[in-house]
C-alpha positions as semicolon CSV with decimal commas, in nm:
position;residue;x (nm);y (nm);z (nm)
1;X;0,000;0,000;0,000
2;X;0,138;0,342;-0,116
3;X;0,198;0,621;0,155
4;X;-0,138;0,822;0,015
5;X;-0,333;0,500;0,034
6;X;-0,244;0,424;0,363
7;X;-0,331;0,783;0,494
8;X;-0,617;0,769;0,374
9;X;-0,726;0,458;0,499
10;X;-0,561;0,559;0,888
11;X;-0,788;0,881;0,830
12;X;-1,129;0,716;0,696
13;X;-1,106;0,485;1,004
14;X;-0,980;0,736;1,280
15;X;-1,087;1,061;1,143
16;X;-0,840;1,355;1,035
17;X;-0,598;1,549;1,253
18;X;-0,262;1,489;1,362
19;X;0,049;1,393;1,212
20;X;0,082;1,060;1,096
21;X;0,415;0,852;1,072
22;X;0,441;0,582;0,791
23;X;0,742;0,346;0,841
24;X;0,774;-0,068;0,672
25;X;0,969;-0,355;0,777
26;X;1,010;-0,651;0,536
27;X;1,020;-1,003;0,589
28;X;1,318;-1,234;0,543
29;X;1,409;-1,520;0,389
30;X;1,698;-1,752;0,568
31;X;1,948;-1,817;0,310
32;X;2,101;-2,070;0,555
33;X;2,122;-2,129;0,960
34;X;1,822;-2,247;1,033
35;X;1,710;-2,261;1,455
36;X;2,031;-2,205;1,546
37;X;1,943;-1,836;1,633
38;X;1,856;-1,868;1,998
39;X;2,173;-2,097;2,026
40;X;2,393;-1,827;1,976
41;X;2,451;-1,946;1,603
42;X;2,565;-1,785;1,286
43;X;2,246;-1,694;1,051
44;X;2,271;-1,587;0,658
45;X;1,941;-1,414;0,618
46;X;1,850;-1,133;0,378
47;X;1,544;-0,929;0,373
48;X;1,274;-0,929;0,098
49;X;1,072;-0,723;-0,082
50;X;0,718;-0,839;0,094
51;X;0,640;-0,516;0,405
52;X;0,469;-0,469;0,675
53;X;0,336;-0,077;0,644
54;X;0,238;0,109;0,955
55;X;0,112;0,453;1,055
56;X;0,048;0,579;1,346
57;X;-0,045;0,872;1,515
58;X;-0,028;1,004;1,927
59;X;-0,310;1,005;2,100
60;X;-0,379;1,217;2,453
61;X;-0,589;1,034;2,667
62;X;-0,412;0,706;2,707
63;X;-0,561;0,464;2,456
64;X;-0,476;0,229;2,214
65;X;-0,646;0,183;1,915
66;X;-0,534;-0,134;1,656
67;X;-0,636;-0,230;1,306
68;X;-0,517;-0,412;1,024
69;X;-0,631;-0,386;0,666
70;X;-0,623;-0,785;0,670
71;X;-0,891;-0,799;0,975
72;X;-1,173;-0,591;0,812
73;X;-1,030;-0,265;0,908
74;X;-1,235;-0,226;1,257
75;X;-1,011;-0,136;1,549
76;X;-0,987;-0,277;1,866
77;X;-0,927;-0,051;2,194
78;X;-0,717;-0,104;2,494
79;X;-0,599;0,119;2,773
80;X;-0,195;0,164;2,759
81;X;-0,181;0,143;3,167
82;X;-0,310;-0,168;3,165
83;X;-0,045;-0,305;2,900
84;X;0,102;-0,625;3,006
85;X;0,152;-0,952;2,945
86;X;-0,141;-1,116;2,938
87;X;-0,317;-0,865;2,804
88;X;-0,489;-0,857;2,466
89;X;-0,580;-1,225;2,237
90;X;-0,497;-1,312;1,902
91;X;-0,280;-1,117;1,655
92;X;-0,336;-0,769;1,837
93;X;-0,050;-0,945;2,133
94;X;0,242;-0,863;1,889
95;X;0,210;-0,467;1,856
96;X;0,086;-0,460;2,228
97;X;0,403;-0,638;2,303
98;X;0,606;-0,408;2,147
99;X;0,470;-0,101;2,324
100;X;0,508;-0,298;2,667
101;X;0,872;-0,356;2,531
102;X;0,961;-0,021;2,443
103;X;0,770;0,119;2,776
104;X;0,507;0,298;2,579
105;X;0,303;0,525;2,810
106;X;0,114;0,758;2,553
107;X;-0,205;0,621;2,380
108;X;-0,171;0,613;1,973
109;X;-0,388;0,487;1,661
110;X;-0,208;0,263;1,494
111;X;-0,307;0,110;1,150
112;X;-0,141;-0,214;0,968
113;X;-0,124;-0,330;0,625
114;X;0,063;-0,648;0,606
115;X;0,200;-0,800;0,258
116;X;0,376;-1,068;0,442
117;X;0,182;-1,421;0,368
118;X;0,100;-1,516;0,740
119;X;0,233;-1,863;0,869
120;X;0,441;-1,868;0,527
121;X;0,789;-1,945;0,725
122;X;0,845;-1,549;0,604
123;X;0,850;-1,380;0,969
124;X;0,560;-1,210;0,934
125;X;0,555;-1,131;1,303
126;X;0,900;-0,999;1,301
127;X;0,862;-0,742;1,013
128;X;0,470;-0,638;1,200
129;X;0,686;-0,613;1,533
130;X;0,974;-0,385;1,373
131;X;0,704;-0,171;1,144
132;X;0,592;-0,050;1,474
133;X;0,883;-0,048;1,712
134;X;1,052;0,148;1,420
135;X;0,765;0,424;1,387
136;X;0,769;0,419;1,761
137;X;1,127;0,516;1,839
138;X;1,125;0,789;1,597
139;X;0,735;0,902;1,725
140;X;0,870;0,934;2,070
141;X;1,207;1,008;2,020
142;X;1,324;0,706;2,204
143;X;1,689;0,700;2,049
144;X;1,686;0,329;2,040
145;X;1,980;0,186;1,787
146;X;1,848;-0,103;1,578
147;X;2,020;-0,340;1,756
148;X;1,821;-0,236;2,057
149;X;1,551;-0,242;1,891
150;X;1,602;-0,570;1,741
151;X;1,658;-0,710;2,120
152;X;1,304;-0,548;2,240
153;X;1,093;-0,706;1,955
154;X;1,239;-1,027;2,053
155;X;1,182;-0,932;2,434
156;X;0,777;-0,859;2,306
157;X;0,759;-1,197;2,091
158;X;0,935;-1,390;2,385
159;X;0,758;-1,257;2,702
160;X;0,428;-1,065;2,555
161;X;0,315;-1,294;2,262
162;X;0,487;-1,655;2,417
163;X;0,709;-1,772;2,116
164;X;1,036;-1,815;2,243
165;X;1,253;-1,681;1,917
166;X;1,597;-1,605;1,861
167;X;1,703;-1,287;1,728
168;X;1,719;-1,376;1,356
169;X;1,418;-1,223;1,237
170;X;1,411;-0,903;1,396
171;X;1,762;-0,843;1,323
172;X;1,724;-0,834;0,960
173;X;1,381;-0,678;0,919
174;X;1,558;-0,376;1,081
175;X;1,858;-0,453;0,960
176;X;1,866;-0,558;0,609
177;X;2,029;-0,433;0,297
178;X;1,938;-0,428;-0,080
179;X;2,187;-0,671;-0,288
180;X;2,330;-0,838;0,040
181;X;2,290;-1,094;0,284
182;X;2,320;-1,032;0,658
183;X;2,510;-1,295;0,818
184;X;2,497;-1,216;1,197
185;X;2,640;-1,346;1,522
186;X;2,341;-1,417;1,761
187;X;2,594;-1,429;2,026
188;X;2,702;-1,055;2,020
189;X;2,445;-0,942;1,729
190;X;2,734;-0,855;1,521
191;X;2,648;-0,832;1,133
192;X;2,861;-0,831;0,823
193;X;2,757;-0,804;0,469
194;X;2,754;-1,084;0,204
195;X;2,700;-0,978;-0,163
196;X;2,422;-1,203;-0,243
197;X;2,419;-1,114;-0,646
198;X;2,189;-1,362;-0,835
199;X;2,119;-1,195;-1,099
200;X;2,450;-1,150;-1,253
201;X;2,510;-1,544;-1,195
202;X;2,175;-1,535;-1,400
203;X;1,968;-1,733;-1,057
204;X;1,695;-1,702;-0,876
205;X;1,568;-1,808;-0,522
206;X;1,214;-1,909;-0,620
207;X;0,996;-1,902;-0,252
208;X;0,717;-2,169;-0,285
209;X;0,490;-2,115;0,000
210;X;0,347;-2,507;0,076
211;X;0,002;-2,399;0,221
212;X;0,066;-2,557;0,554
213;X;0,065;-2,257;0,799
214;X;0,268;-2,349;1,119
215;X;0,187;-2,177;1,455
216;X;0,479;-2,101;1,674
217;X;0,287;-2,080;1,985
218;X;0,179;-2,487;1,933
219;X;0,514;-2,586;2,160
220;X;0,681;-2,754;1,904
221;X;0,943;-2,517;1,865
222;X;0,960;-2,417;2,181
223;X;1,045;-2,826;2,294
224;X;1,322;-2,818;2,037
225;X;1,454;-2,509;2,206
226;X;1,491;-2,644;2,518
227;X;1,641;-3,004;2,376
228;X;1,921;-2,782;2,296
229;X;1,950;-2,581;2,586
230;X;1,946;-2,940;2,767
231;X;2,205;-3,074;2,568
232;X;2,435;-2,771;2,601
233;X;2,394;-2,795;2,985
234;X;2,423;-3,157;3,014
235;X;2,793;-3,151;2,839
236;X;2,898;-2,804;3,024
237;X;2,913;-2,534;2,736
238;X;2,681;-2,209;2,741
239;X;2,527;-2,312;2,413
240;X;2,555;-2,491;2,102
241;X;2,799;-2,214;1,954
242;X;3,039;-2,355;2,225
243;X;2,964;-2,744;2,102
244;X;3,218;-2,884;1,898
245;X;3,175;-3,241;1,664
246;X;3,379;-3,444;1,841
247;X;3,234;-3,300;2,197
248;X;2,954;-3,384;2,075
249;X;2,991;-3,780;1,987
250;X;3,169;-3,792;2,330
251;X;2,942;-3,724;2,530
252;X;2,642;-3,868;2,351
253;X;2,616;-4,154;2,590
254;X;2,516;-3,858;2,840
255;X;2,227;-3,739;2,587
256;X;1,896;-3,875;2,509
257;X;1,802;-3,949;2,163
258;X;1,674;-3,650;2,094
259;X;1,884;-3,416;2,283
260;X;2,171;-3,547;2,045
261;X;1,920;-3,533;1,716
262;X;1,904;-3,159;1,800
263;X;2,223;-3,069;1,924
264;X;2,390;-3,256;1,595
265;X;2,143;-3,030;1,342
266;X;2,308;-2,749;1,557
267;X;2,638;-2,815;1,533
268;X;2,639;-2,892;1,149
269;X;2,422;-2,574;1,082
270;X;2,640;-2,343;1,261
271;X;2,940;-2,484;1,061
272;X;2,690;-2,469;0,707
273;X;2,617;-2,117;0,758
274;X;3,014;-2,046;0,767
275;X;3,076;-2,259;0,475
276;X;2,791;-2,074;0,295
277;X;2,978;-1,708;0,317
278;X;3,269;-1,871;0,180
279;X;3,120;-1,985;-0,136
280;X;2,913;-1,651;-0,181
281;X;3,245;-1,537;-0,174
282;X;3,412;-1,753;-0,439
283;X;3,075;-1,720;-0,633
284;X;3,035;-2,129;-0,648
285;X;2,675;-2,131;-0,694
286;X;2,714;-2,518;-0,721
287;X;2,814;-2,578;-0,359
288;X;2,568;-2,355;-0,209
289;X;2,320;-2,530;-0,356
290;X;2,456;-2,883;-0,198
291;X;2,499;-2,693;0,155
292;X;2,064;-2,606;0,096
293;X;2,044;-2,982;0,065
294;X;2,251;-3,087;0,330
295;X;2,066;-2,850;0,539
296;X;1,705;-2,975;0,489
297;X;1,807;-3,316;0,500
298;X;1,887;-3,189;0,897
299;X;1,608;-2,999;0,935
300;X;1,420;-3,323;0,826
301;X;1,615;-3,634;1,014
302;X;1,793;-3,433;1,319
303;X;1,523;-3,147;1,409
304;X;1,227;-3,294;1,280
305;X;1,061;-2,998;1,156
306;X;0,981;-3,087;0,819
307;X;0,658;-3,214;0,649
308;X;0,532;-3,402;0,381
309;X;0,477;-3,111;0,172
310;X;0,826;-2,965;0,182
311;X;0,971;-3,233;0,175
312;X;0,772;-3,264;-0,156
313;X;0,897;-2,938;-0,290
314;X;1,220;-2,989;-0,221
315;X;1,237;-3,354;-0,373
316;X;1,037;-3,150;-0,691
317;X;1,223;-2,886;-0,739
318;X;1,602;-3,088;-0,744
319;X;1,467;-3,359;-0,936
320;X;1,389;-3,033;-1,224
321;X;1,719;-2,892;-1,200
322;X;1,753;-2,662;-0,872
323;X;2,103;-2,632;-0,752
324;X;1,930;-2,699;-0,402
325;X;1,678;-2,650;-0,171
326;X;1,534;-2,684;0,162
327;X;1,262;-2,580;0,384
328;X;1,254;-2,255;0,577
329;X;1,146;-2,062;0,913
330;X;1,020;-2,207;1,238
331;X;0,879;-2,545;1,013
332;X;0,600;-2,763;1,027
333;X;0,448;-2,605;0,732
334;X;0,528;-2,270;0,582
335;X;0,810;-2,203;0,270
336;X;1,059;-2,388;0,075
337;X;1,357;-2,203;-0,101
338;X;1,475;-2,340;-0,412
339;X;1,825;-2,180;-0,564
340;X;1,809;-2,235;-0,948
341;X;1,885;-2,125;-1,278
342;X;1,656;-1,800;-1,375
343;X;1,584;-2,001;-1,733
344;X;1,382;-2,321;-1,553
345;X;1,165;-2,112;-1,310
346;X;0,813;-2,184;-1,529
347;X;0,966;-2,565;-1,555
348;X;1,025;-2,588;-1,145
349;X;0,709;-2,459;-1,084
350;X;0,514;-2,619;-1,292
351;X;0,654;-2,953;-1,182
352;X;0,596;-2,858;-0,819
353;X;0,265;-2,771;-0,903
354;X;0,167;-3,102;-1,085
355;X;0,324;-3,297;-0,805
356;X;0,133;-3,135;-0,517
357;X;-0,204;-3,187;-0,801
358;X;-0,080;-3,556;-0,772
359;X;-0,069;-3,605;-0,438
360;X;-0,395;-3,409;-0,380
361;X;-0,244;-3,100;-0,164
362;X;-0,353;-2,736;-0,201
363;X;-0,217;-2,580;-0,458
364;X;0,128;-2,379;-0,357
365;X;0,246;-2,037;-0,385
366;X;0,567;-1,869;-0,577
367;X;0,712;-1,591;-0,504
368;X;1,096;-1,421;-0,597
369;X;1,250;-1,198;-0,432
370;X;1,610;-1,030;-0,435
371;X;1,789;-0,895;-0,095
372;X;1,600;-0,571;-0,005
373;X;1,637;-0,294;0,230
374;X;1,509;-0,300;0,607
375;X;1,266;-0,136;0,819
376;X;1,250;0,257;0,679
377;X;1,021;0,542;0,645
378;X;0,760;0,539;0,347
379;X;0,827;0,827;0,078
């Protein structure tokens, strides 16, 4: 939605008057380094060119006022002294957990318009958290850097909404840069730049959205979380960053089954990731593309967060001539990335299309998308 259009819808629900901010926040797509954020991990996401726009406006009587373009435009009210968790159901948790986060004590009208496909694996919730904790900081003049800010949208999803994420997400929605990659540090938040060009190496990372939308909040994730977190205590290290091979098949006598599963798609991701910047680096297209494959075939065996749909589009899309592929975000559901050759993107999706006809699933989603910019103001 365009900066006019979104005025005018903020005004036609709220009425006129005031000055309005209008910020975005994109989603992301996880090249590589998948849940090894809250491990303390290396991640290689970029951001992409599917927003969150916001605008709000202050408000002098301490209430809140939410509404989304995607939930029939009505608002729903709340008082801001009463903002805690706990307060607030549904969808409307994530920008009341960012004002708790950022100590919000004003009222404001807020209005949403989210691009993001929800449950798509495309951090939807990160890019609606960091649309609004961006306008925020600049509405009330908070002088929050974006790593702070990236550390109290985490703070909302993690103690407000109840979805224990790492810091991936918000990190590159506020973070991210047009042409690059971000690979960060979870440990220290650190970032450095990757050139992620495609298009000269004549590519494309085709996004097929399966249809099977995954809830965070279902305790799946949050069980794998603490299987790691386990692990890393059971063997004496502060995390899985600290968790070497070899440690590892030492002390797996010490481990349950699953504590080792987890702590083994850890310790292989983290060194993935790393690999990955080196062949972004060299341009060898060819090897990334393996390292995608390696890294599903993790997600799939050692975390256990694929699904029969994925797994489909994955098997699909290399058996058509991807370089590689794998599924991507929190899992159980939600997107696939395929890296392939910018010729064979009708053929791959056509073929991913007939097989999900064949095996009588919904039909999927495509989308592209090149490395974009990160949370900003709307011209």
């Amino acid at each position: 939605m365009q900066k006019e259009q979104l005025i005018a819808k903020f005004q036609e629900l709220y009425g006129e008057g005031g000055e309005i901010r209008t910020y975005f926040a994109p989603g992301r797509v996880n090249l590589i380094g998948e849940h090894i954020d809250y491990s303390q991990g290396f991640v290689l996401p970029f951001a992409i060119d599917l927003y969150t726009s916001v605008a709000i406006r202050k408000r002098n009587d301490g209430i809140v006022r939410i509404a989304s373009s995607q939930r029939n435009q009505h608002f729903e009210t709340f008082e801001v002294s009463k903002i805690k968790p706990g307060y607030g159901n549904g969808w409307v948790k994530y920008p009341l957990g960012v004002l708790w986060a950022l100590g919000i004590s004003e009222g404001v009208d807020i209005f949403i318009d989210g691009k993001v496909p929800s449950g798509a694996g495309l951090s939807s919730s990160a890019a609606l958290e960091c649309s609004i904790a961006f306008v925020l900081n600049e509405l009330f003049s908070l002088g929050k850097t974006l790593k702070e800010l990236a550390l109290l949208t985490q703070k909302a999803e993690n103690d407000y909404v109840g979805v224990p994420c790492g810091i991936m997400d918000q990190s590159i929605s506020l973070m991210g840069k047009s042409g690059f990659a971000l690979l960060i540090d979870c440990g220290d938040l650190s970032t450095t730049l990757v050139p992620l060009d495609l298009t000269r190496a004549d590519l494309q990372l085709l996004i097929i959205d399966t249809g099977v939308h995954h809830a965070l909040v279902d305790g799946g994730y949050a069980e794998r979380r603490a299987s790691c977190e386990s692990a890393a205590a059971k063997i004496g290290v502060a995390s899985m960053r600290q968790l070497s091979a070899a440690l590892l098949e030492n002390n797996q006598k010490n481990l349950t089954d699953s504590e080792f599963m987890r702590a083994r798609h850890a310790v292989t991701e983290i060194a993935r990731v790393l690999e990955t910047v080196t062949k972004l680096r060299e341009s060898d297209y060819l090897a990334v593309g393996k390292i995608l494959n390696e890294s599903h075939r993790s997600l799939r065996d050692d975390y256990t967060v694929s699904c029969p749909e994925s797994d489909l589009v994955v098997n699909t899309a290399n058996a058509n001539g991807a370089l590689g592929a794998r599924m991507v975000g929190g899992g159980f559901g939600g997107s696939v990335i395929a890296l392939i050759d910018r010729a064979e993107t009708g053929k791959i999706s056509i073929a991913i299309e007939q097989a999900f006809a064949n095996a009588d699933y919904k039909p999927p989603r495509f989308f592209t998308s090149l490395p974009s910019d990160g949370a900003s103001l709307i011209n």
